[in-house]
Each structure stands twice: as C-alpha cells, then as structure tokens.
DOKE-400730 format. One line per field, with one value per residue (C-alpha): residue number from 1; x, y, z. Coordinates in Angstrom, 1 decimal, padded with zeros to 4 digits, always signed. Each point is the difference from the previous one (the first is absolute). Layout:
BEGIN
i <- (NUM:...)
px <- (X:...)
py <- (Y:...)
pz <- (Z:...)
***
This chain:
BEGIN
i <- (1:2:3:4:5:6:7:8:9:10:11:12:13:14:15:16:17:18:19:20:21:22:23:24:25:26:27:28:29:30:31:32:33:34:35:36:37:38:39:40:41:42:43:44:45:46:47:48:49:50:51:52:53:54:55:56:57:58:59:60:61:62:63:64:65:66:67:68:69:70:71:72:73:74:75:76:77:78:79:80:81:82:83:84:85:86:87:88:89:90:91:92:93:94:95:96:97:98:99:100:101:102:103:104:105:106:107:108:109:110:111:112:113:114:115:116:117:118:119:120:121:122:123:124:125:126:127:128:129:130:131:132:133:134:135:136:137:138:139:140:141:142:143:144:145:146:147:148:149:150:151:152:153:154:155:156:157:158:159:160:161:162:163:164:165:166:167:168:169:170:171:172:173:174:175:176:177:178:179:180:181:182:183:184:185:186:187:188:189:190:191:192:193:194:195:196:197:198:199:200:201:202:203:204:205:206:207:208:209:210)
px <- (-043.9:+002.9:+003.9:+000.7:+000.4:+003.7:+001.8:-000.9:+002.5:+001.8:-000.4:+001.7:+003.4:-001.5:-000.7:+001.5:+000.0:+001.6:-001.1:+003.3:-000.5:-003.5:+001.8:+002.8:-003.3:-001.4:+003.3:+001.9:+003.8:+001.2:+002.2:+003.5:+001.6:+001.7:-003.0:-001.2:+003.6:-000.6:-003.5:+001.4:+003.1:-001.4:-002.1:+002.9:+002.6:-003.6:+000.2:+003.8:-000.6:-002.5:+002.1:+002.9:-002.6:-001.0:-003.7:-000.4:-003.6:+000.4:+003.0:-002.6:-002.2:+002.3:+001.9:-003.5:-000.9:+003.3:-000.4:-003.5:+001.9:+002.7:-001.0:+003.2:+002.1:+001.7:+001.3:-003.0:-001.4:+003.3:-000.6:-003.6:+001.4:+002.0:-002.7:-002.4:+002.9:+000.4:-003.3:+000.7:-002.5:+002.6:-002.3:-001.2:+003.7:+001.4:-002.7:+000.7:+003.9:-000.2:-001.7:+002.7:+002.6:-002.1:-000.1:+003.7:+002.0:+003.1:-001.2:+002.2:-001.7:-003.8:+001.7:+002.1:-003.4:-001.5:+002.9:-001.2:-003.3:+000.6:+002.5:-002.7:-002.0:+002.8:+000.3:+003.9:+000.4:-002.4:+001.7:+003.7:-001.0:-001.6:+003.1:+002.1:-002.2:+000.1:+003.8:+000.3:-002.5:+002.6:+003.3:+000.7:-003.1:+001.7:-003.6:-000.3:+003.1:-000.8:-003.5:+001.7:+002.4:-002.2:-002.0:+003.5:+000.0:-003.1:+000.5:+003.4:+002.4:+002.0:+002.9:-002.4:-001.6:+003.2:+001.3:-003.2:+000.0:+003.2:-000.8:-003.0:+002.9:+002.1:-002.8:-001.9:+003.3:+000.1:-003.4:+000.1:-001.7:+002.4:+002.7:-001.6:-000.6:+003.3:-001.7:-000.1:-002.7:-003.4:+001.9:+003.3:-002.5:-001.6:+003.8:+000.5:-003.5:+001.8:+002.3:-002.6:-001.7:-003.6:-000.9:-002.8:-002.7:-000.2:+000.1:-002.8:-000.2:+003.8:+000.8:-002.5:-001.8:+000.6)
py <- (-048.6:-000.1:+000.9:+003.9:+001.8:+001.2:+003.5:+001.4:-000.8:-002.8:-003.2:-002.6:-001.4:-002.0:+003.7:+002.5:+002.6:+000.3:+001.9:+001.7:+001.1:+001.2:+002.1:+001.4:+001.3:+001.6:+001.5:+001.3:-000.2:+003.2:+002.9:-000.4:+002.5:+001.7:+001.2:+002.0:+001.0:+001.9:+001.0:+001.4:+002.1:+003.0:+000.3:+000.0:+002.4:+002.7:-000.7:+000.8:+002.8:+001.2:-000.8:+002.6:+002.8:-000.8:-001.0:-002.2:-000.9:-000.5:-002.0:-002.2:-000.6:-000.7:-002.6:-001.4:-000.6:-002.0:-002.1:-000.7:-001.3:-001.7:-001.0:-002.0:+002.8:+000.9:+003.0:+001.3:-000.6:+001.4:+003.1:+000.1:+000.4:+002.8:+002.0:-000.5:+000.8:+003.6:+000.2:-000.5:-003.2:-002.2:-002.7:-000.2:+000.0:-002.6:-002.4:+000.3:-000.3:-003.0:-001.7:+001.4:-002.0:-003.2:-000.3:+000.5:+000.0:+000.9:+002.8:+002.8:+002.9:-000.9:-000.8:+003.6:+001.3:-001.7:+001.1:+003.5:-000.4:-001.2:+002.9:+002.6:-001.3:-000.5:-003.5:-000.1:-003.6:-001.6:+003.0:-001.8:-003.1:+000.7:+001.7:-002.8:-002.7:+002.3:+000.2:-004.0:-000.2:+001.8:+001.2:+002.7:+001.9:+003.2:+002.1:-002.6:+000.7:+003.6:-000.4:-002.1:+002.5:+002.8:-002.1:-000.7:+003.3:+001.0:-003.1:+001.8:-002.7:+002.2:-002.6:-002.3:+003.1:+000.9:-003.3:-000.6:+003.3:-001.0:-003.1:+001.5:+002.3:-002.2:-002.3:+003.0:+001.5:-003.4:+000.7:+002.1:+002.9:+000.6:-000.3:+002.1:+002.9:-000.4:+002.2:-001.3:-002.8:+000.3:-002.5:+002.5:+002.7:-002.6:+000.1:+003.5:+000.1:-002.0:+002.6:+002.4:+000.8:-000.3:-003.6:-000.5:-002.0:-003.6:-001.7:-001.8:-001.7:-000.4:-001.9:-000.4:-004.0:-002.3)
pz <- (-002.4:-002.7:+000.8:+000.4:-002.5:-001.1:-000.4:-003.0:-002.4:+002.1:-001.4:+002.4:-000.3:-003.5:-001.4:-002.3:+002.7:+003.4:+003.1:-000.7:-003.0:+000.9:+002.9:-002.5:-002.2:+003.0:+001.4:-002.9:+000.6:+001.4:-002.1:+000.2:+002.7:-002.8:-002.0:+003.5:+000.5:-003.6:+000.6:+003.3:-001.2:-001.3:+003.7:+001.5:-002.3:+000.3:+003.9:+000.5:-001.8:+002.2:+002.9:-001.9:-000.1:+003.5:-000.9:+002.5:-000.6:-003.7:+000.3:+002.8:-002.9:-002.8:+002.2:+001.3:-004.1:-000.3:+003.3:-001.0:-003.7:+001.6:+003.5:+000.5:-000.6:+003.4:-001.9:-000.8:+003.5:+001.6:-002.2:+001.0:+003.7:-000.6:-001.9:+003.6:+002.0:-002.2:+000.9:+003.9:-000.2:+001.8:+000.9:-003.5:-001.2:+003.1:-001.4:-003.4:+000.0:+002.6:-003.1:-002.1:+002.1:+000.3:-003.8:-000.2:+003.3:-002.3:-001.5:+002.0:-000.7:+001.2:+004.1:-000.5:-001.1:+003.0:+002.4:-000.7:+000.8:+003.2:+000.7:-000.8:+002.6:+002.8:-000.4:-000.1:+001.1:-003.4:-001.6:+000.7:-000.8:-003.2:-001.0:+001.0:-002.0:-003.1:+000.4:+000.7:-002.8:-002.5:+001.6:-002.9:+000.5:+001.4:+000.5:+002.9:+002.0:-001.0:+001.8:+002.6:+001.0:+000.4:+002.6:+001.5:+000.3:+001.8:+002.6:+000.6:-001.2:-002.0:-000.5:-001.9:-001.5:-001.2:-001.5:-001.5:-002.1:-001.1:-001.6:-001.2:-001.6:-001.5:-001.5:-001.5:-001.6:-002.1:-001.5:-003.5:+001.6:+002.9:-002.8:-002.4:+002.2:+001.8:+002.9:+003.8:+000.5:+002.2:+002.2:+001.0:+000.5:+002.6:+001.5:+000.1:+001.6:+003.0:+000.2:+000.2:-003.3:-000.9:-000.7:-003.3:+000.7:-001.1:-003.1:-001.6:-003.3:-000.5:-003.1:-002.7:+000.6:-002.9)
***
C-alpha cells in the first residue's frame, strides 16, 4: 500500500504551494471594518429617523439591516436596543445592548441605554451601575447624569439627585444646542423636578455614535 495521498493542492515543503496558501484560497481575507461601516450608515440614519417619528418597529428593522452589515458595530447594536425597548421588548433589548457594551465597553451611550432598560423594569441597582460605567466610560456625557439623577430621584436621594442634574446642566450648556437655544436644559428641569415639578422620562440615544 503506497504513502497517503496529500491535500489537494499541497505539495510538501519541496512544493510551489503551501497548506497556507491553500487555506488563504479557501478562506478569503475578510472586508475591512470600514467598508461595513459604509454599507451600514444609511441603516442606521433610516432607523434614527424612525425612532424621531416614534416607529418603533420600523426603526427595529432598519437597525437590524445595519447590525446584520456591520456586526461589530456596538452602535448599531446599542440602537437596536433602544428600538426593542420602544417596543416594551426589554429582554430582547437587555440582550442586545449587553452586546453593545461588550464590543465597546467605552462607548457611553449603549450602558445609559442599558441603565434604562433596567429602570423600566425596577431593576434600580443594574440601573445605577450602568449609569455609573457609562459615566466612568465618558465623564462628559451629560444624558447619563441626567438619567442618573432621575433614578436618584425615585430612590429618594434628592441631594445626589440634585447635584447630578446640575452637572448634567452645566455639561449640556457647553454643547452647541444648549447654546443655540439659550433656553433651560432637560437637566435644570430634572432640578426643578426635585423641587417639585414633573420630571421627563429618560433619555435614550443621547449623542449621535461615530
């Protein structure tokens, strides 16, 4: 019985073809993250807009088109979340933005996004914490202090409530919008709230992901 036969195309180490070379041929290289990045863009402008218009379940699909482009887009996936969570689907969305932060544990606005998911559902202890990682996770990011005040509020610690909504306050002002409109920002309303107004409910997306 002779010596067994070799991989197709593999011609030993004397040979003008390499088992490497033979696995590059079978496994193309993969598309650089910046073509799905641009394959994924227009998903995701079509889904915020969606999420304007309150169209939860369109926004769902047009953000699931865009993860399914760019799968390692924990923008996309954060976004995703926030679509489900319109939709009251809070499992769906908890699951999706915890891949959200996994892909990028600095990406602020997907653990905010998270934060409120487990506040819809009474969770206020993940709820603190996500808020505190997306603040650790980008200091500036005044929707997150916002969101972490209003929980402040409801577990009755006003003083942090309070100091919380001003920082979301003074970092919000800095922003071109705040200065633009030169009106009071969601965050003082969250203090007058304290001091007995109505408080809004929280804030999602926050700034647009890059």
């Amino acid at each position: 019985m002779g010596p067994p036969t070799p991989p197709a195309g593999y011609r030993g180490a004397g040979g003008d073809a390499t088992l490497a070379a033979v696995q590059e041929a079978v496994e193309p290289p993969e598309k650089p993250a910046a073509v799905d990045e641009v394959q994924a863009c227009p998903h995701l402008e079509r889904g915020e807009e969606h999420l304007r218009r309150e169209e939860w379940s369109a926004a769902e699909q047009a953000f699931r088109e865009a993860v399914a482009l760019h799968p390692a887009s924990a923008v996309a996936w954060s976004k995703l979340g926030v679509a489900l969570a319109r939709q009251r689907r809070y499992l769906e969305a908890e699951e999706v933005l915890l891949r959200a932060v996994q892909l990028d544990p600095r990406y602020a606005p997907a653990h905010n996004n998270l934060g409120n998911v487990y506040r819809e559902q009474g969770r206020r202890e993940d709820a603190l914490r996500s808020y505190r990682q997306a603040i650790a996770a980008d200091p500036d990011y005044w929707v997150a202090h916002q969101n972490l005040g209003a929980l402040y509020k409801e577990m009755g610690r006003l003083g942090d409530a309070v100091a919380e909504f001003r920082t979301a306050t003074r970092l919000s002002l800095r922003g071109p919008r705040g200065q633009r409109r030169g009106c009071l920002a969601p965050s003082l309303l969250g203090v007058l709230a304290v001091l007995g107004a109505t408080l809004a409910g929280a804030s999602w997306l926050g700034r647009r992901g890059r």
